[in-house]
C-alpha positions as CSV (number, residue, x, y, z in Angstrom):
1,X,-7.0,13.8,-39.9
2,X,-4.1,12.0,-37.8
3,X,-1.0,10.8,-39.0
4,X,-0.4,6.7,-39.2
5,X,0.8,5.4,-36.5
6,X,2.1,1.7,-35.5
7,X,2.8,-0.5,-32.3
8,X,3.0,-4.1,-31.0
9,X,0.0,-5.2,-29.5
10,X,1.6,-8.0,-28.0
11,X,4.6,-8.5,-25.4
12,X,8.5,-7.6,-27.3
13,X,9.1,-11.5,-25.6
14,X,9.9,-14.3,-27.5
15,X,6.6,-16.2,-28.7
16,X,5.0,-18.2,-31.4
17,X,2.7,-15.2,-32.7
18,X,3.6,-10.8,-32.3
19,X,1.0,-8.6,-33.3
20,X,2.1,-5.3,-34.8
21,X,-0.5,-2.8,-35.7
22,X,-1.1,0.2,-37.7
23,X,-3.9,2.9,-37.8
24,X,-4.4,6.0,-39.8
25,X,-5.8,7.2,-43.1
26,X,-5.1,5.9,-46.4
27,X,-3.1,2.9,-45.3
28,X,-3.8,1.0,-48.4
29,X,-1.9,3.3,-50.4
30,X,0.9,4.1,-48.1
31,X,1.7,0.2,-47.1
32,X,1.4,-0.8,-50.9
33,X,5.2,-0.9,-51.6
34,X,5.2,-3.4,-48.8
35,X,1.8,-5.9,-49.8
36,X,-0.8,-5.4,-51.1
37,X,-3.8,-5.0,-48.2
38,X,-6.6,-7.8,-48.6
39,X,-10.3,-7.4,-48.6
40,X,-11.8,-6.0,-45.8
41,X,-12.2,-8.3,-42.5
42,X,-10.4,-11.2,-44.5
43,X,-7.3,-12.8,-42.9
44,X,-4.5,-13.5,-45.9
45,X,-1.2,-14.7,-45.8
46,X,1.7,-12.5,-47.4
47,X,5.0,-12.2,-47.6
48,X,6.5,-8.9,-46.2
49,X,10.0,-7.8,-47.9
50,X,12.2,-5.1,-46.6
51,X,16.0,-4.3,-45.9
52,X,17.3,-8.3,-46.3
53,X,13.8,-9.5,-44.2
54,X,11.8,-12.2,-45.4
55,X,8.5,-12.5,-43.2
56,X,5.6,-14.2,-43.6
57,X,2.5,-12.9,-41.8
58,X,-1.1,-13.1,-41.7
59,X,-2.7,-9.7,-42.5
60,X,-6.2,-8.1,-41.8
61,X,-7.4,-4.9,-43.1
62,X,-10.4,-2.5,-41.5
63,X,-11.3,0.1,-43.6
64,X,-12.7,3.1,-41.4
65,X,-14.8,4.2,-39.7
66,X,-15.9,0.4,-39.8
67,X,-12.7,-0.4,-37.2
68,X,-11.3,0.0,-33.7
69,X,-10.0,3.3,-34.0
70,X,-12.7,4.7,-36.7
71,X,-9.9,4.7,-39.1
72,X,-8.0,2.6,-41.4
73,X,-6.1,-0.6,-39.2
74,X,-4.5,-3.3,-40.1
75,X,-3.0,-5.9,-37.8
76,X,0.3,-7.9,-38.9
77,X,0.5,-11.4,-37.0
78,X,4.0,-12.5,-37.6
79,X,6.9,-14.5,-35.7
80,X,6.9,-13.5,-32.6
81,X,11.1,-12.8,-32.8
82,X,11.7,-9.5,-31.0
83,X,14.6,-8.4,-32.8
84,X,12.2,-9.2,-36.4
85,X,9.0,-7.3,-34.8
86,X,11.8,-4.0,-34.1
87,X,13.2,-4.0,-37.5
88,X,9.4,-4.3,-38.7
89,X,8.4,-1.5,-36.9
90,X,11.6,0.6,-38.3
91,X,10.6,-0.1,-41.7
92,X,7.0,1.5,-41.0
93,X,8.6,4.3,-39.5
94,X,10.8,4.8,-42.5
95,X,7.4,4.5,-44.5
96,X,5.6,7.3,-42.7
97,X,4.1,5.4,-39.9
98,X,5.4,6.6,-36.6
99,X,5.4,4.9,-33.2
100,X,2.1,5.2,-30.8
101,X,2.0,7.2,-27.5
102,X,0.7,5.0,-24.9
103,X,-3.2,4.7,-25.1
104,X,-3.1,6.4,-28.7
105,X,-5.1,3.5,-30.8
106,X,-8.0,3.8,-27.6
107,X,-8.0,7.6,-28.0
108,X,-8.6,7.5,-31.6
109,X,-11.0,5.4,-31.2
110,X,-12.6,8.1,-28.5
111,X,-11.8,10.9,-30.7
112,X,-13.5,9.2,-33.8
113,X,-16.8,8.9,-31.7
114,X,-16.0,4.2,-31.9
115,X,-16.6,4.1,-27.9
116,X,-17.3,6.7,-24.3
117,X,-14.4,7.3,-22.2
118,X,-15.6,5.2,-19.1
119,X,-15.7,2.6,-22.4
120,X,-11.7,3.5,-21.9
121,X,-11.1,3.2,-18.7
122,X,-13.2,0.0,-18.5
123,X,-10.7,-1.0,-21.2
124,X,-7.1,0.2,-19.8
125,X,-8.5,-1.0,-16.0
126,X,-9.4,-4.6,-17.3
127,X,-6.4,-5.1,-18.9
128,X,-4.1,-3.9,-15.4
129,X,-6.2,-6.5,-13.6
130,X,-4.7,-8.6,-11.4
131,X,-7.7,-10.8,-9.7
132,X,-10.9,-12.1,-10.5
133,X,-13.0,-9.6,-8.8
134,X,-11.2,-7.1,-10.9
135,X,-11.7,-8.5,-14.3
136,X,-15.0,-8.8,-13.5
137,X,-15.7,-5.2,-12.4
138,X,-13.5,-4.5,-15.7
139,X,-15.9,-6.2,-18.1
140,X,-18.8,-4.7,-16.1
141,X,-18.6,-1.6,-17.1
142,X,-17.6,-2.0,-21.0
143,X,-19.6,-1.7,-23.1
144,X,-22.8,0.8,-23.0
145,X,-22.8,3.7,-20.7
146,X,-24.1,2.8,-17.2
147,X,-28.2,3.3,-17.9
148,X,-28.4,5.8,-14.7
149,X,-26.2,7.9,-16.9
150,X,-29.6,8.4,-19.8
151,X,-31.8,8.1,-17.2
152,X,-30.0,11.1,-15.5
153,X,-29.9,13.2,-19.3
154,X,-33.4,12.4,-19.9
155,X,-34.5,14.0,-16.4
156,X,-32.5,16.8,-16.4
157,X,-32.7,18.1,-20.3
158,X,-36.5,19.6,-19.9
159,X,-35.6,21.2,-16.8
160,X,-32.7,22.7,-18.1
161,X,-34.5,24.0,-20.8
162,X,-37.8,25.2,-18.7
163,X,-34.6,26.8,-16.9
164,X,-33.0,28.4,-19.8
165,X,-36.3,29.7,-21.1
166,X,-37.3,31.2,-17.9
167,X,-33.6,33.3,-17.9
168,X,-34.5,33.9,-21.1
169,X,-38.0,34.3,-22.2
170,X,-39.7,34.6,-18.5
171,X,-40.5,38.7,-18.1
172,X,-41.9,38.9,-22.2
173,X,-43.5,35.3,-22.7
174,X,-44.5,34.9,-18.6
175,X,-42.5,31.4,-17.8
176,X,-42.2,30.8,-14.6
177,X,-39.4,27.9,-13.0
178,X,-41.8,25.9,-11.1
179,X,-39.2,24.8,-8.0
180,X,-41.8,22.8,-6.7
181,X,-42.7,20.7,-9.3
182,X,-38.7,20.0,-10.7
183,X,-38.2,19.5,-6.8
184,X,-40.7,16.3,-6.6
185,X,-39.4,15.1,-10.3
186,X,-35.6,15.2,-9.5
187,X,-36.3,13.9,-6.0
188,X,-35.4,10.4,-7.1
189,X,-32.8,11.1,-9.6
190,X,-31.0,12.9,-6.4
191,X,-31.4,9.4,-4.7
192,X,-30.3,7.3,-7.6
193,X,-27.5,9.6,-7.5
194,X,-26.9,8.8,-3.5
195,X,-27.2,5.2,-4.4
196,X,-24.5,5.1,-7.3
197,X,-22.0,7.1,-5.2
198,X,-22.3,4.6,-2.5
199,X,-21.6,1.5,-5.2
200,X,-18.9,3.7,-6.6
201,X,-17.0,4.2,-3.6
202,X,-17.1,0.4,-2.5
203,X,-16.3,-0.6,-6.8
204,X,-13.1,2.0,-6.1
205,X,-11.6,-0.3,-3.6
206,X,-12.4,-3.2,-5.6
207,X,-10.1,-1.7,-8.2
208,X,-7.1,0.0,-6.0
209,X,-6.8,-2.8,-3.8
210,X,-6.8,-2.7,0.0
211,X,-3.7,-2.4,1.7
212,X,-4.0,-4.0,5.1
213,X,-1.5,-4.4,8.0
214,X,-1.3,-7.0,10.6
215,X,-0.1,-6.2,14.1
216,X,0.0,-7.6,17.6
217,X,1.8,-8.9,20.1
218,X,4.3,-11.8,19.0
219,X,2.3,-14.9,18.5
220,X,-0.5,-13.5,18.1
221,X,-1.3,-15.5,15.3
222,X,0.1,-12.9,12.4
223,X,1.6,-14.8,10.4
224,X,-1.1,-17.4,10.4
225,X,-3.9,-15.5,9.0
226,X,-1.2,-13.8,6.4
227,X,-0.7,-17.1,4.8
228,X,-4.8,-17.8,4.6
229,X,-5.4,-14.8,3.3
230,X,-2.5,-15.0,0.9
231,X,-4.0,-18.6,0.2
232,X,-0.5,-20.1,0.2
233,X,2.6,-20.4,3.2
234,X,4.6,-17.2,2.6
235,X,5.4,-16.2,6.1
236,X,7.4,-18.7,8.7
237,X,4.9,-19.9,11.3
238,X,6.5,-21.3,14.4
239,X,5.7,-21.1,18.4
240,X,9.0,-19.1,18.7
241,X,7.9,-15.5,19.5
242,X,10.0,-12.8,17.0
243,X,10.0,-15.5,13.9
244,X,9.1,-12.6,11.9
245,X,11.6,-10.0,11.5
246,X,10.8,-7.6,8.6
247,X,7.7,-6.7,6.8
248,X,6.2,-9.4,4.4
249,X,4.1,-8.4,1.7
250,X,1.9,-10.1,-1.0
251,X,-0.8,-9.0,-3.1
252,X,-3.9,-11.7,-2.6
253,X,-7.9,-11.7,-3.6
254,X,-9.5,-13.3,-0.5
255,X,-13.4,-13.6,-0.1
256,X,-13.8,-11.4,-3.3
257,X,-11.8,-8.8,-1.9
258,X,-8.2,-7.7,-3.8
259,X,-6.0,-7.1,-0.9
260,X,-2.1,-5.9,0.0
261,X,-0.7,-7.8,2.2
262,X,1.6,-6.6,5.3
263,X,2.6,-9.3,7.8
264,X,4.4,-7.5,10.4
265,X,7.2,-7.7,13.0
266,X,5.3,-8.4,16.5
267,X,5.2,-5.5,18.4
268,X,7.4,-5.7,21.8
269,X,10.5,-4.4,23.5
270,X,13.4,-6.4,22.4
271,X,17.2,-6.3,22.4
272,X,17.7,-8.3,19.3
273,X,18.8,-5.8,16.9
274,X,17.7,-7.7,13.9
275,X,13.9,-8.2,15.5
276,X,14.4,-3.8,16.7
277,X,15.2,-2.9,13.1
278,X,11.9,-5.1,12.3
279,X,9.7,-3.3,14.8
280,X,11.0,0.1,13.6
281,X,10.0,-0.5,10.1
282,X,6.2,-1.2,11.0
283,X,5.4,2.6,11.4
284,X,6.2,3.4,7.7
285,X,3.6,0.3,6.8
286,X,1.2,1.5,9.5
287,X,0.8,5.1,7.9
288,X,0.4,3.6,4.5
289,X,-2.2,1.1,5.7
290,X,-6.2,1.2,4.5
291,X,-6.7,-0.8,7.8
292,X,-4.8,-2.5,10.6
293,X,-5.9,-5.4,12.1
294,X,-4.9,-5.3,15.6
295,X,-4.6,-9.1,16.3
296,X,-5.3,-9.6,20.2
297,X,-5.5,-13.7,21.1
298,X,-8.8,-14.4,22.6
299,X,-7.6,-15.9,25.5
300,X,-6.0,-12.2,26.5
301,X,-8.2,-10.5,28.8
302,X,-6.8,-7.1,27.0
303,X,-4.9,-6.1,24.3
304,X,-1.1,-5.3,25.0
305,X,-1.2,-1.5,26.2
306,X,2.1,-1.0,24.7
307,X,1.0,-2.1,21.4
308,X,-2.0,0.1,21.8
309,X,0.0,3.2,22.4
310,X,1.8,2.6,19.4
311,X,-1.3,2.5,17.5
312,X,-3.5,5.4,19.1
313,X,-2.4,8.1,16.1
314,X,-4.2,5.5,13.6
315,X,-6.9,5.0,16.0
316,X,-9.3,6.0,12.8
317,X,-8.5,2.8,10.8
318,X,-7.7,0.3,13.4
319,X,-9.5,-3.2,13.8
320,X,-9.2,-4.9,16.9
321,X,-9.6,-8.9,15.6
322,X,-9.7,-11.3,18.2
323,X,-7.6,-14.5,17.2
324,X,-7.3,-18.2,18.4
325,X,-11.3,-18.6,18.7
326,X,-10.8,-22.1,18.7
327,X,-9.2,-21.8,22.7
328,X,-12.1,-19.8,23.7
329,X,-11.7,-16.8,25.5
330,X,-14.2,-13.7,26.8
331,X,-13.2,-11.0,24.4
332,X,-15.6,-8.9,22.7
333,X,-14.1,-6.0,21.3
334,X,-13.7,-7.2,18.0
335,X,-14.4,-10.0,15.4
336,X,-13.6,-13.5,16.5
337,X,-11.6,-15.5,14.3
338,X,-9.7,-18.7,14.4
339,X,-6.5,-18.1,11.9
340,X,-5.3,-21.9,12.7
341,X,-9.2,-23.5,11.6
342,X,-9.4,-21.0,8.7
343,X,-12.8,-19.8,10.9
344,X,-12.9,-16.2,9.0
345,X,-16.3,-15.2,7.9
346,X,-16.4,-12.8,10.9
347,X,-13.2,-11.0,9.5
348,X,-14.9,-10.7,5.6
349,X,-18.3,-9.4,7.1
350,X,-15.5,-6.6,8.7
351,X,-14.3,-5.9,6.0
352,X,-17.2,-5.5,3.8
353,X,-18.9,-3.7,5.8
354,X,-16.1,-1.3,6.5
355,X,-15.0,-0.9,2.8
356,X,-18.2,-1.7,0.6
357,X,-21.1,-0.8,2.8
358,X,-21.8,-4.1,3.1
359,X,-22.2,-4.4,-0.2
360,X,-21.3,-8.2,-1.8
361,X,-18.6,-7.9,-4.4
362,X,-20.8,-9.0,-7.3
363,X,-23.6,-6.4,-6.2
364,X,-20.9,-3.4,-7.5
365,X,-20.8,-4.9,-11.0
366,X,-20.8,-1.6,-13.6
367,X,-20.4,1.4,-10.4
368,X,-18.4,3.9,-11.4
369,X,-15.1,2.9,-10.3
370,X,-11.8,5.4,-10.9
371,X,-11.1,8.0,-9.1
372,X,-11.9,10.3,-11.9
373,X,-15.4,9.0,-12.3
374,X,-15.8,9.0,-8.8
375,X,-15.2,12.8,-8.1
376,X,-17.3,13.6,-10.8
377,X,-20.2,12.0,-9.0
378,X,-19.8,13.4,-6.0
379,X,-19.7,17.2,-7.5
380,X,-22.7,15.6,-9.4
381,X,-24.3,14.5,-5.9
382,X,-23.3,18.1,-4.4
383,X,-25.0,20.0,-8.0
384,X,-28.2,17.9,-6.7
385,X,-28.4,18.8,-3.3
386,X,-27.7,22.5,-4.3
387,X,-31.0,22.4,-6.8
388,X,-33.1,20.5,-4.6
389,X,-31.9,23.3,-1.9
390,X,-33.4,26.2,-3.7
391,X,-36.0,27.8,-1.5
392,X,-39.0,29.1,-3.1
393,X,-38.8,32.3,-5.0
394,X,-34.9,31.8,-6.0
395,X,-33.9,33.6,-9.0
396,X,-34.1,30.9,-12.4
397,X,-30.7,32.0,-13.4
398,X,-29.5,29.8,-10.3
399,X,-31.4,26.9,-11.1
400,X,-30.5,27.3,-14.5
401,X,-26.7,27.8,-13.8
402,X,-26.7,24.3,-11.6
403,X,-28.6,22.4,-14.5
404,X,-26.0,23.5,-16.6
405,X,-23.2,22.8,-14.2
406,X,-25.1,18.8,-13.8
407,X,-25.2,18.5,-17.2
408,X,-21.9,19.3,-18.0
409,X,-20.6,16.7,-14.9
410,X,-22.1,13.9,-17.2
411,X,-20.6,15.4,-20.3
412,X,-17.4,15.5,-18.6
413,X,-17.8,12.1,-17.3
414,X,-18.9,9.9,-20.6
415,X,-16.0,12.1,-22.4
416,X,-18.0,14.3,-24.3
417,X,-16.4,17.0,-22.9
418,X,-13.1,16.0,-24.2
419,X,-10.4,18.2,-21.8
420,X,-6.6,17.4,-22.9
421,X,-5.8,17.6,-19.3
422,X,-8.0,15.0,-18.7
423,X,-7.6,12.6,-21.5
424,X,-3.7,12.8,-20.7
425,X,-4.1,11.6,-17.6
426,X,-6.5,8.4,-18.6
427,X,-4.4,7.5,-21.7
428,X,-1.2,7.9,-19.7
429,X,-1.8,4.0,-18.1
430,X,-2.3,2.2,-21.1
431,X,0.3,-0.1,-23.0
432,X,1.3,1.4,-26.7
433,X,-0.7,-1.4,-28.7
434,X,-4.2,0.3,-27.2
């Protein structure tokens, strides 16, 4: 049994409407002195009293288990006054109802068996959401578990048991671990696996964002492609070389793609010590960077060798793009775009292919996504390959010890497995209302 506990559900902002809620056992009794609760799932209006307060507020009761958190809740919609929705939530505290931790009403509802923890995360990662593709990814995986996820239990349980029993049982009873035969029937679970891990690592960038960098030499057409990627004019665009003088930076969704922004100082040898202190500051953006797009004008036979010295020690996530299509040009050591025409198919194919596999955005819907989910399913990938390893003749008890390591992966992953450590960490990013 938990104790009650209470929080706004909505903003402490001015508004027409705050939404203070309370979960625990035996709230009918304990928020009696205050109103009577209504029936169940019924929305009545009631005057609350307390210290001087007058409030009228629309009240809904959900008995448990038949609720969000599996226990009694009951949501107060009342004027959405700040200073009224803190003296509210004093007066529940002074009636036994104490203040959530953040995440506490979702890890009730965890706890009380109402939803999975990738049901959580789903949760907590569509309400951070900051572009389309995001909320979509979000609402993807809400809901039921992934169907690979039963698929992958109802393959693996009989094998884990032949396993078990073969430890167990195999010298009195004669049960033998047939490698061969689990070998050809967990052949395409292994692949299913492969296949998930792959959607899983491009759905991970779809939630963290990319950060990108633009560099090149000055009028290279940076600041250009930062405003149509941003989809609005944030950086100055002039034919004055050195217009930009310190890192600009905007968070943007461009072909499906949630990306950080970083226009850049244009890399050259200057003795303006406003456009130096620019320069300098590249390197720290550089080093933070997912990818740099090395802009390099198509009409340049080659890319600044300056500009590529100072780039060699991120040689590993470098893209050379070749700008200004539209002049023509021979270059072909890179994608050819035209910033100015908005020509930038070339540049999404890039980066799809370089961050999603060439996956399309919608085509990741419900992958695994966090970084927790994600490292489980590579050790899950890794427990695979280890079982489909086993030469012939292998002692059971190793078989039998990787089932049971595979199996408690997708414990581990759904929640089942219920680690503090773990949960902390997941509950730790939600608002207090959830």
């Amino acid at each position: 049994m938990f104790d009650p506990i209470c929080a706004p559900a909505t903003p402490l902002l001015p508004s027409a409407v705050a939404i203070v809620r309370v979960s625990g056992p035996g709230l009918a009794a304990r928020l009696g002195p205050l109103t009577p609760l209504p029936a169940p799932r019924r929305a009545e209006l009631r005057v609350l009293a307390w210290d001087g307060y007058r409030e009228q507020a629309l009240v809904l009761f959900f008995p448990g288990p038949r609720s969000y958190t599996g226990e009694d809740l009951v949501e107060f919609q009342m004027h959405g006054n700040p200073l009224l929705v803190k003296r509210f939530l004093e007066q529940l505290g002074r009636m036994g109802v104490r203040l959530a931790e953040p995440g506490e009403f979702t890890r009730r509802a965890l706890l009380n068996g109402k939803q999975s923890l990738l049901e959580a995360e789903a949760l907590r990662d569509l309400v951070n959401a900051a572009t389309d593709t995001q909320v979509r990814q979000a609402q993807a995986r809400a809901g039921a578990l992934p169907a690979w996820v039963d698929q992958a239990r109802t393959t693996l349980a009989p094998w884990l048991a032949r396993a078990e029993a073969s430890v167990d049982y195999g010298e009195e009873e004669g049960i033998v671990l047939d490698l061969g035969a689990m070998r050809r029937e967990l052949t395409p679970l292994k692949q299913l696996f492969h296949v998930e891990q792959g959607r899983a690592s491009a759905a991970g960038w779809l939630l963290d964002g990319i950060r990108v960098a633009l560099v090149g030499r000055p009028n290279a057409g940076k600041s250009t492609l930062f405003n149509q990627l941003a989809g609005a004019d944030r950086a100055i665009v002039t034919e004055l070389p050195g217009t930009t003088r310190d890192v600009l930076e905007v968070r943007a969704q461009w072909a499906g793609l949630p990306l950080f922004l970083f226009d850049t100082a244009g890399l050259r040898r200057s003795d303006d010590p406003v456009e130096r202190l620019g320069v300098a500051r590249v390197r720290g953006v550089l080093e933070q960077a997912d990818l740099i797009l090395h802009l390099v004008p198509l009409p340049d036979p080659q890319p600044d060798p300056d500009i590529l010295e100072r780039l060699a020690p991120f040689a590993g996530k470098v893209l050379t793009v070749r700008n200004q299509a539209d002049l023509g040009g021979d270059g072909t050591d890179g994608p050819r775009i035209s910033a100015r025409t908005g020509d930038l198919e070339p540049l999404a194919e890039a980066l799809r292919a370089r961050f999603l596999g060439g996956l399309a955005p919608d085509a990741c819907l419900g992958a695994l996504a966090t970084r927790r989910q994600r490292e489980l399913l590579d050790e899950l990938v890794v427990q695979m390959d280890l079982l489909l390893g086993l030469e012939p003749g292998a002692p059971p008890e190793l078989a039998a010890s990787i089932l049971q390591g595979a199996w408690g992966l997708l414990a581990r992953l759904t929640g089942e497995d219920r680690a503090e450590s773990a949960l902390d960490q997941v509950f730790a990013g939600f608002c207090l209302g959830k």
